[in-house]
Every structure is written in structure tokens, then in C-alpha cells.
VEXKE-330628 format. One record per residue (C-alpha): x, y negated, z negated. Coordinates in steps of 0.05 Angstrom, whole numbers, padded with zeros to 5 digits, always signed. Layout:
N
XYZ
...
***
This chain:
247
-01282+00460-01026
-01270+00384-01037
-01213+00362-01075
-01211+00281-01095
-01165+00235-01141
-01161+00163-01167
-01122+00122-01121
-01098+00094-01182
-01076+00141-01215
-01040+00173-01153
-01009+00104-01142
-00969+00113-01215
-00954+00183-01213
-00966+00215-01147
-01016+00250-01112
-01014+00327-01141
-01011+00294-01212
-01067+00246-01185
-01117+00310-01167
-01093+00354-01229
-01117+00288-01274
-01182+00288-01235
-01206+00364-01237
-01187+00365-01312
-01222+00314-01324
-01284+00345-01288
-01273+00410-01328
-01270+00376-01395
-01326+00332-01383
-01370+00405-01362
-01346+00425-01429
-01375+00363-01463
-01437+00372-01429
-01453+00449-01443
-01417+00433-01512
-01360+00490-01508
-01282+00493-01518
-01294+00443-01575
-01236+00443-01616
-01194+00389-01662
-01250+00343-01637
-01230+00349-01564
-01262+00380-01510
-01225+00431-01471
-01215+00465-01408
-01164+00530-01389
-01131+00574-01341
-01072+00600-01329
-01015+00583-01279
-01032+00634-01231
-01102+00621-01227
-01094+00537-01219
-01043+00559-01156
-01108+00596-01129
-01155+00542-01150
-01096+00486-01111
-01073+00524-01052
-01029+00468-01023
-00987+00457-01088
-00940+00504-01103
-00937+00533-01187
-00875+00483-01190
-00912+00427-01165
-00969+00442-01208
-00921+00445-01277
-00887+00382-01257
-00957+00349-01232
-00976+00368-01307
-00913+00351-01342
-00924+00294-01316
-00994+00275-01343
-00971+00299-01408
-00919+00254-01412
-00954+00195-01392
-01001+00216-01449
-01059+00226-01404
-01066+00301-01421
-01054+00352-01481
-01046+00419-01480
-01065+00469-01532
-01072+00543-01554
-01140+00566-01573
-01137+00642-01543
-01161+00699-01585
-01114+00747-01590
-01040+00723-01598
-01006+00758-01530
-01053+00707-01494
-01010+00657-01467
-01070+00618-01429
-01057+00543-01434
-01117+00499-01455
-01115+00424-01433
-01151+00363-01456
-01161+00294-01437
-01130+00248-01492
-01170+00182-01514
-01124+00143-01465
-01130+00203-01401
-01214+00197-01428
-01214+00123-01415
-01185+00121-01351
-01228+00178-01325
-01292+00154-01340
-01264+00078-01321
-01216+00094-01264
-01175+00034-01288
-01091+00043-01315
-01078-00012-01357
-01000-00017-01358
-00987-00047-01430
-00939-00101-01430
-00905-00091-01503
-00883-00024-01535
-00941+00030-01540
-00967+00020-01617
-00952+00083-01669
-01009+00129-01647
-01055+00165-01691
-01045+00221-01729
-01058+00280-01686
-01037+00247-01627
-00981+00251-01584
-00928+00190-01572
-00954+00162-01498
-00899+00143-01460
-00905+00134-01378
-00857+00144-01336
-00859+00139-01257
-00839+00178-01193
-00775+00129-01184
-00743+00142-01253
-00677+00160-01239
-00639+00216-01285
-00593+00164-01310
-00620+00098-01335
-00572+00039-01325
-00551+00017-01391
-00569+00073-01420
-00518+00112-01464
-00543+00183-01456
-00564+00216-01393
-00647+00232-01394
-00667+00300-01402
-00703+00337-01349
-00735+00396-01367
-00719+00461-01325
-00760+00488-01256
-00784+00563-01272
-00729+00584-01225
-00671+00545-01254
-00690+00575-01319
-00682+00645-01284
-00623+00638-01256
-00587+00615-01319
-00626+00678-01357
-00587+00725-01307
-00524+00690-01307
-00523+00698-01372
-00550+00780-01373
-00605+00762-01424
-00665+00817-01419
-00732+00799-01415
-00749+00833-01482
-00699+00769-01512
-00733+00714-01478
-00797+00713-01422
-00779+00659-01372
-00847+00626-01358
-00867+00635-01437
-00804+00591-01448
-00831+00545-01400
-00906+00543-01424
-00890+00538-01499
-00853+00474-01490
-00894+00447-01432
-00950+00453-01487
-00917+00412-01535
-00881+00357-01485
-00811+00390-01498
-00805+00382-01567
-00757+00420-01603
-00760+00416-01683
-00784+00338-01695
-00741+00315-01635
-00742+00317-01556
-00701+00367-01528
-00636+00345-01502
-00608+00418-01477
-00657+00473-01457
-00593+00522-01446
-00574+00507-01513
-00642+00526-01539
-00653+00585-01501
-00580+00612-01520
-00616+00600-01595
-00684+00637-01572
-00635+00697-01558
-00597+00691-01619
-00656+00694-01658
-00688+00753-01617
-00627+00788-01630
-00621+00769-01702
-00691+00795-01707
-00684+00854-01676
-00615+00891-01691
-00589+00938-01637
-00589+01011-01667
-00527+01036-01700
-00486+01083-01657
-00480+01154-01684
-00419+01156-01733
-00370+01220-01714
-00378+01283-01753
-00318+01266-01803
-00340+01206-01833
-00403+01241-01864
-00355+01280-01900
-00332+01230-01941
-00382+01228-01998
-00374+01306-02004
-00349+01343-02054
-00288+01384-02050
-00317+01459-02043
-00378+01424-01986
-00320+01389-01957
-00289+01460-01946
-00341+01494-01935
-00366+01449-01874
-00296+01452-01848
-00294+01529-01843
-00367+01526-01809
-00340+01478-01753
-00272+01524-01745
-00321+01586-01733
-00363+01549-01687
-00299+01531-01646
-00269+01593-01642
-00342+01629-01619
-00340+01579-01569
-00270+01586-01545
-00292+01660-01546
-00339+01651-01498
-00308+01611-01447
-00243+01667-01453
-00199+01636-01484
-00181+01680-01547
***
């Protein structure tokens, strides 16, 4: 098996981001040719996680999200859901018209001014580079990173949050899908929103109401039930302290 990339592309955003671009691209373009995956006017590819850590030995499932992360942010790739049956969490990708372009051209043209208001349908391209610190100098708010699969974990334990409230790599793939957006905005704390996923679950799905003692069913009884219920539990207690001797 022969794995290439764009020198290129490898040069702006690194090797495993550099070969992830290039087999995509492959796949998307074998879609176009045998005319499947066609959807929103795109032609698709898809796998999951599991199966691209099979397909790239040498990169490990966290070098393969950032690797993607990376391509999505740079607006080279999309990501989509196109699955049949809803509990399929497969990823789709697609090349976008600027990841297209430099695929079939194997040229990066680094734009000089402000990347114009993209189409409708499209997402906001914005590239970024293997030297971007977390802080910016001059910046007034620190840059949000979104979290490895196993920070994410750890904070879900820490925190004693079952997997029935929130699925760890779900978390990550949803957003990864949608480059991290949360609402209409980029997400500037991924605790805070998984504290919300949580809330939600939980607001969703009550924990049962523990069993209320025997008294307080009595109280929409009437007088002679009351009574009677009363004298029912008194010769229930004295059969039983009957038969453990004591009367």
C-alpha cells in the first residue's frame, strides 16, 4: 500500500493533514466518477474513526481528528451526515470548492486580504498553521482549542457523568462535523457545553421518584379507610412479632 501527499499542502499544515487531504480527495473524486454519495451537490466519501486508524496505521485516532480538524478549518474539507438510520454516527467528508481546486491543481494560493463572505451553504474558510500559538499577541481573549478524546474523558469522570448522559467520542464527532460551532457562534468552553449536554440529558430524562413511605398514601383517605388500614398494619405486626417470639 502507497500512501502520497502534496508537498504543498504538507508544507502549510503538516504531513498527516497533508495525506488525509490527499486520500479524500481520491475517494471523493471515485465518487464523482461512479456518480455515488452525491448529496447537497457535493460528492462524498465515509468511514468511521476506527476504520481510517486501520486504513493509516502510523497515525494514531488523535492524530487523525486533529489532521482533520485541521483541514476543516482551513476550509479544505466538510463533513456531513448522510447515514440511514439515525444511531449511525459514520462521518461523511467532502472536498469544498477551495479543498476541489487545490486537489485537482496542487497549488495553495495564500490570499493576501480577508477571505470574502462565502456562499450560502458554505463554511467560513479560515487557515491557520502548525505554529499558531494558543494565545495570539494582542489578542484580548485566549483561542479556543478544542478537546483530545482523552481530555474529554477525563473531565467526564472527574465529573461522575454516565455514559447514558453524554458519549465521549459522539461529543467529539458532532462538533468536529460542524467546525465547533455551538448555536451561531464558535465555541469558547467545551466543559461548559458538555456540563449543558448533561443538563439537558437530565432534564430530558427525570430520575424515577423514590417510593414514598406507607403513611403518606394515607393522606387522601377517608376517616373509616384511614382506620381500617391502620388496624391491618397493627395485625400484620403483631403476627410478625409472633413469629419471631416475641409475644
Amino acid at each position: 500500500m502507497n500512501h502520497s501527499f502534496d508537498v504543498n499542502v504538507a508544507m502549510q499544515f503538516g504531513v498527516n493533514a497533508a495525506i488525509v487531504f490527499q486520500d479524500m480527495g481520491f475517494w471523493c473524486e471515485h465518487s464523482r466518477i461512479n456518480r455515488t454519495n452525491y448529496h447537497d451537490g457535493l460528492y462524498w466519501t465515509y468511514n468511521t474513526v476506527k476504520a481510517l486508524s486501520e486504513h493509516w496505521p502510523y497515525m494514531s485516532t488523535k492524530a487523525i481528528r486533529t489532521a482533520i480538524q485541521k483541514l476543516i478549518d482551513a476550509g479544505l474539507l466538510i463533513t456531513g451526515n448522510f447515514n440511514e438510520y439515525g444511531w449511525d454516527r459514520t462521518l461523511w467528508y467532502a472536498l469544498t470548492e477551495k479543498g476541489e481546486s487545490i486537489f485537482q491543481n496542487g497549488k495553495i494560493n495564500s490570499p493576501k486580504k480577508e477571505n470574502p463572505k462565502p456562499k450560502k451553504g458554505e463554511p467560513i474558510p479560515y487557515t491557520v498553521s502548525d505554529t499558531i500559538p494558543d494565545i495570539v499577541i494582542g489578542a484580548k481573549a485566549q483561542r479556543f482549542t478544542p478537546p483530545t478524546l482523552e481530555q474529554l474523558q477525563a473531565y467526564i469522570s472527574e465529573k461522575g457523568y454516565t455514559s447514558d448522559e453524554i458519549d465521549p467520542e459522539y461529543f467529539i464527532d458532532h462538533y468536529t462535523s460542524n467546525g465547533w460551532i455551538c448555536g451561531k457562534s464558535k465555541m469558547k468552553d467545551w466543559q461548559a457545553t458538555v456540563n449543558n449536554w448533561v443538563r439537558r440529558y437530565r432534564k430530558e430524562h427525570p430520575a424515577p421518584e423514590p417510593e414514598k413511605p406507607y403513611g403518606l398514601y394515607c393522606e387522601n383517605l377517608s376517616p373509616e379507610e384511614f382506620m381500617r388500614l391502620q388496624q391491618e398494619q397493627a395485625e400484620k405486626d403483631r403476627e410478625e412479632a409472633r413469629r419471631q417470639g416475641l409475644l
